[in-house]
N, C-alpha and C positions, 0 to 999 in steps of 0.2 A: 711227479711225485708218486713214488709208492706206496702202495700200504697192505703190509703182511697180515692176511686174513685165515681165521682158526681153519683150522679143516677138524671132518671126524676122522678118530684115532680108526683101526680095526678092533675089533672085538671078535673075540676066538668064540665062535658056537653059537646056539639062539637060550638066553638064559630065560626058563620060563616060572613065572612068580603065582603062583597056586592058593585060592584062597584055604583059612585055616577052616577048623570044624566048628559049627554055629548050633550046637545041641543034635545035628543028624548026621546025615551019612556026610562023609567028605564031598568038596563038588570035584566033579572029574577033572584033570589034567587040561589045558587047552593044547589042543593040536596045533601046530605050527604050520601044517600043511594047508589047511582051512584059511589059515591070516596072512599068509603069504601072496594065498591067489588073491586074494581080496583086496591085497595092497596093488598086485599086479594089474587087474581091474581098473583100479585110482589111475595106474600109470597109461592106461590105455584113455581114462577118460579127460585126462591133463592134455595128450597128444593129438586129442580129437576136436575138443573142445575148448579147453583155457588155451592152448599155445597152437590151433589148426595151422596156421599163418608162419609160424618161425618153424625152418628146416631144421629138424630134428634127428639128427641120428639114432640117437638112446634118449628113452628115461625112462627109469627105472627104480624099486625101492627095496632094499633089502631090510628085511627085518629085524631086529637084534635082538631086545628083550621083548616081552607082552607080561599083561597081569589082568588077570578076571576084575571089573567091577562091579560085578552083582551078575544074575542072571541074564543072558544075549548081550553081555556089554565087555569091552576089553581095551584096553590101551596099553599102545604097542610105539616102542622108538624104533626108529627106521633109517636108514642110510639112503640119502635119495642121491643119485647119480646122471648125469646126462652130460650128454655133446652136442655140439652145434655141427651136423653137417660140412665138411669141406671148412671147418674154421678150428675145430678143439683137433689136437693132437691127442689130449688128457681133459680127463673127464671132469667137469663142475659138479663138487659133492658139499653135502651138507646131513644134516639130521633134522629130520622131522617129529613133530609128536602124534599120531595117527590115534582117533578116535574108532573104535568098531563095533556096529550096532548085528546084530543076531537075529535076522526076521528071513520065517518063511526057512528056517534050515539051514541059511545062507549067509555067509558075513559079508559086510558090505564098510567099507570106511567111510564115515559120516563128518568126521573132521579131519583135518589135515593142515596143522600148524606149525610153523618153526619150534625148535625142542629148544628150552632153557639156555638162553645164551646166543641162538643163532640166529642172523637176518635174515629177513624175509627175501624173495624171491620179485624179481621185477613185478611177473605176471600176478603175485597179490597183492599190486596195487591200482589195480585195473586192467582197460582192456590194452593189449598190446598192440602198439601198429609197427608196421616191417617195411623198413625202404630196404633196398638190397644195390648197393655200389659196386664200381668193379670189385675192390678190393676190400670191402668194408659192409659189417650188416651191422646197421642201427636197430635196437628196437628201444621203443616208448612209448612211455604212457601219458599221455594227458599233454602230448604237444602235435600241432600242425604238421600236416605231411610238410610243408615248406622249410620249416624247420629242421626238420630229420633230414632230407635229401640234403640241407645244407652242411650236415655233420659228416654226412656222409661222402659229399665232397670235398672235404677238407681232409678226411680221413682216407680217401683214396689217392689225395698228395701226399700226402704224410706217406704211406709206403714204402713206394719206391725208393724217394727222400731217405730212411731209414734203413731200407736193402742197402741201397749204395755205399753208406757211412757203416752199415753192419752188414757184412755180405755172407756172413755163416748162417748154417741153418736155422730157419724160423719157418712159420708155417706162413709171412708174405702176404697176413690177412687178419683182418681188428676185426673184434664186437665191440660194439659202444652201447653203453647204456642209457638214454635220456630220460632222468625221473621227471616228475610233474612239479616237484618243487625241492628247494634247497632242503626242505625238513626229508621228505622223500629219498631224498639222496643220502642225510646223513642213515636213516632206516637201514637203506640196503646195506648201508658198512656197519650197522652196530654201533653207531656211535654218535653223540650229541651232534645237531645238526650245525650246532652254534660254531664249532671248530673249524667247518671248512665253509665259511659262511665268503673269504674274500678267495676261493680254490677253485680254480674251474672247471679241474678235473683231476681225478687219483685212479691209480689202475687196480687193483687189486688180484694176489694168487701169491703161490708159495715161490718164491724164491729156490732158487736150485732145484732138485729133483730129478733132470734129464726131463726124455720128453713123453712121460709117458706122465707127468707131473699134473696137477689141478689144473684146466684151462686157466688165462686172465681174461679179464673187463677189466673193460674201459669208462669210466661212468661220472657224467658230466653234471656239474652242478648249474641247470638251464638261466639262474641269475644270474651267476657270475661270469661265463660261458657268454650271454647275449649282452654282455657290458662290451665287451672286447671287438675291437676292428678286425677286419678281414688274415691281417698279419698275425695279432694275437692269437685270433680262434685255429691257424694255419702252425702257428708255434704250438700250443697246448697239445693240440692233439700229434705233433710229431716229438715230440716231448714223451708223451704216456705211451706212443707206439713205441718206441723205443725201449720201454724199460719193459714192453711184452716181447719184444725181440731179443732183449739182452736176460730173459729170465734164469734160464736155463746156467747161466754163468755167471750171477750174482748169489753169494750166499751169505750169513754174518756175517764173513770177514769180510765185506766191499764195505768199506766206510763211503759214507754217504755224500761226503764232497766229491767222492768217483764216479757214486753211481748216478745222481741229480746234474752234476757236474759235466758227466757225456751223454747224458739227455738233453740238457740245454746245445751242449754243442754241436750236436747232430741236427736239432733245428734249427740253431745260426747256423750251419754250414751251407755254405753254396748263398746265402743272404747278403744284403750292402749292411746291414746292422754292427754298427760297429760297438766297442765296448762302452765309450764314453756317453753314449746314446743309448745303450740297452739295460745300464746299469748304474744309474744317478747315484745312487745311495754308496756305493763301494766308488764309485768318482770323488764324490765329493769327501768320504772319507780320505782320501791317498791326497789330496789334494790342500787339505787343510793337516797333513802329516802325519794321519792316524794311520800309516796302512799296519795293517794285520798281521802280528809278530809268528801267527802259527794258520794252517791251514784250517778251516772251520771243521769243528766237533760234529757226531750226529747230533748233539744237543742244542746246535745253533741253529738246526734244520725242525726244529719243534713247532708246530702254531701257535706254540705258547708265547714265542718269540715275537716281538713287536715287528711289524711289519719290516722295520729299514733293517733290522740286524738281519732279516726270514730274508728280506734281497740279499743285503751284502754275503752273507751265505751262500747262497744260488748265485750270485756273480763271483766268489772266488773258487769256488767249483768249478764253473765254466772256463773260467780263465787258465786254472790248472792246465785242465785239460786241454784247451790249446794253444800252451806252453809247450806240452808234449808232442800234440801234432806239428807244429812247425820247431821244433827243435830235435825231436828222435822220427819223426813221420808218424802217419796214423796208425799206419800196421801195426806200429811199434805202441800209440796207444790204446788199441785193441789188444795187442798179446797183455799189455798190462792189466787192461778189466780181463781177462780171462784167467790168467795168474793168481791177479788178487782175490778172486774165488775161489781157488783153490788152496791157496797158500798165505794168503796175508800179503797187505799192502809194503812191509818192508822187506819183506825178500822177496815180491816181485819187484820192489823200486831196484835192486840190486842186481836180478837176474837178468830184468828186460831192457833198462835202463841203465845199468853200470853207477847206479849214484844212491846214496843213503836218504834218509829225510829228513833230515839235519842239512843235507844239500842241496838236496830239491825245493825244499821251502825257500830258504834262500834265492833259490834260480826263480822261482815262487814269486818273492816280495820283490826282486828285480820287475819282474814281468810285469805285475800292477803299475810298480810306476813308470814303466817306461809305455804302458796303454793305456793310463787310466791318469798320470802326471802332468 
C-alpha cells in the first residue's frame, strides 16, 4: 500500500516579518544571515547527537520566513532536508517550526518542531537503533535489536525478489521504519492511528518525480507486522518494496488496481501460493456467482472499506495483473505500469496490449473464474 505524503512547496526568497513601533524607535530588521548559522548549528547537532548511529549523507535546514518575538527571541519556518547514505537518491524534506533564543550575541535554536500540519520525524520519538542488512537499513525506536535484524532480513529478500520482477532502475535498497507502537506509526504519517490499526506496512513519498524525487520509507506498524508468519512478514515487505521501486513510474493516472495489483504480484511471484488460498473473500465471491462486473475503483482500496471488500480489492488487482503476465508476458506488463504513468490506463491498454477495457475486463472476469471457480 501506498501513501502519498505532503512535501514543502518552494518558497521564492527568506520573507522576513519585523516587529511594528511600540511608542520608540522601530526594532531593527533581523538578519537572516545570523538565523541561518544558527539553524546550521541544530543541523550539525542532530548529526552528532540525535541521529550519531544512522549514515547520514545531508541534513540540513533552510530557512524561509522568521518574525522577532520580543527582544533575543525569533521564530523562523524552515525547510529541513536530508539523505540516507548509499540509500536516498532524493532527499527526505519536510518543514520545521524552529524556535530561536538570543544569548550572549549569539542565536542558538532552542526548539525545533514539526511546522503546522507536518509529521514528526522517527528520531522524535526516541532513541534510534540502527541494524544495517545487506540490502536494507532498519531504524527504530522502542523495539529489540532481534526484532529489527528480523525486518531487516526479510527486507534483504524482498530485493532482489523485486529487482527481478522490476529490473529498471532503482536504487536496490529499502529503509524501513519500526515505530514503537501502532499510535507511533500513525504519528509519523499524519494521520489517525485507528486507520491502519489491521496494515502492516505503508510506504510513503511522492509518486513520479524522476529520481532526483523525495526519498521513500517503508514504515511498519510492529502489531500488525508481529501477527503475521514468516510468509506474511516476507510478502508485506516485498509488497512496500515494490512500490519504492516502481515510484518513479507511478503517477495519478496509475489506478490503484495496477499499482497494489503489481505489488502483490511481484510477491506472489516465484511462490506455490495459489489464488484460491491467497484470496478467500474474492473466492468465495466468484464462487457463490458474484464475480465482479468491473475492475475495483481506488475507492474500494479505502480503509474505509470493510475488510473482505479491502481483500476482494487487492485480490482482483493481483489477479489482473496476472492475467497479463501469462497472457501478453511480464515485459508486456511492465511497459503497461510504465505507460500508465504516463499516459493513462486506456491508451496504454491499447498501445501495449492491443485491447480496450471493455475487453480486458471481460478477459478480466474470465480469469476469476476460471482460478478462483
Amino acid at each position: 500500500m501506498r501513501v502519498h505524503r505532503r512535501t514543502a512547496g518552494a518558497v521564492l526568497g527568506l520573507l522576513l516579518l519585523v516587529g511594528g513601533c511600540t511608542g520608540g524607535a522601530p526594532r531593527p530588521p533581523l538578519d537572516p544571515a545570523p538565523l541561518q548559522a544558527a539553524a546550521d548549528r541544530r543541523a550539525a547537532e542532530v548529526r552528532a547527537r540525535d541521529l550519531a548511529g544512522v549514515p547520514l549523507d545531508s541534513w540540513a535546514y533552510r530557512v524561509i520566513e522568521a518574525r522577532r518575538d520580543g527582544d533575543g527571541r525569533a521564530t523562523a519556518r524552515a525547510e529541513l532536508s536530508y539523505r540516507v547514505a548509499g540509500y536516498d537518491s532524493g532527499p527526505v524534506t519536510g518543514e520545521r517550526a524552529l524556535v530561536l533564543t538570543r544569548r550572549d550575541g549569539r542565536w542558538r535554536v532552542t526548539s525545533d518542531r514539526p511546522a503546522r500540519g507536518e509529521a514528526p520525524q522517527l528520531w522524535e520519538q526516541g532513541d534510534v537503533d540502527v541494524v544495517r542488512g545487506r540490502r536494507s537499513l532498519v531504524l527504530g525506536v522502542g523495539q529489540d535489536a532481534a526484532r529489527l535484524r528480523s525486518v531487516a532480513a526479510a527486507a534483504d529478500r524482498a530485493v532482489p525478489a523485486v529487482s527481478d520482477a522490476w529490473p529498471g532502475g532503482w536504487a536496490r535498497r529499502v529503509v524501513v521504519l519500526v515505530p514503537g507502537s501502532l499510535t507511533a506509526m500513525g504519528a509519523l504519517l499524519g494521520e489517525p492511528a485507528a486507520g491502519y490499526r489491521g496494515i502492516a506496512a505503508v510506504t510513503t513519498g511522492r509518486v513520479g518525480g524522476g529520481p532526483g524525487a523525495p526519498a521513500d520509507r517503508v514504515i511498519v506498524n510492529p502489531e500488525a507486522y508481529a501477527r503475521l508468519g514468516g510468509f506474511g512478514q516476507r510478502f508485506v515487505l516485498a509488497h512496500e518494496t515494490t512500490h519504492v521501486a516502481t515510484r518513479t513510474h507511478t503517477s495519478a493516472a496509475t489506478p490503484l488496481w495496477l499499482s497494489e495489483g503489481f505489488a502483490d504480484w511481484v510477491a506472489y511471484r516465484g511462490t506455490s501460493r495459489q489464488p484460491a488460498q491467497a484470496v478467500p473473500e474474492l473466492r468465495d465471491a466468484v464462487r457463490a456467482g458474484a464475480v465482479p462486473a468491473a475492475l475495483p475503483t481506488d475507492g474500494d482500496f479505502s480503509f474505509a472499506s470493510d475488510p473482505g471488500a479491502l481483500a476482494r480489492a487487492y485480490g482482483g488487482g493481483w489477479l489482473a495483473c496476472e492475467l497479463i503476465a501469462e497472457r501478453w508476458g511480464e515485459a508486456k506488463l511492465r511497459d503497461l505500469y510504465r505507460a500508465t504513468g504516463t499516459h493513462g490506463v486506456e491508451r496504454a491498454l491499447g498501445e501495449v496490449l492491443s485491447t480496450t477495457p471493455a475487453a480486458f475486463t471481460a478477459q478480466w472476469r474470465d480469469h476469476l473464474r476460471e482460478r478462483l471457480g
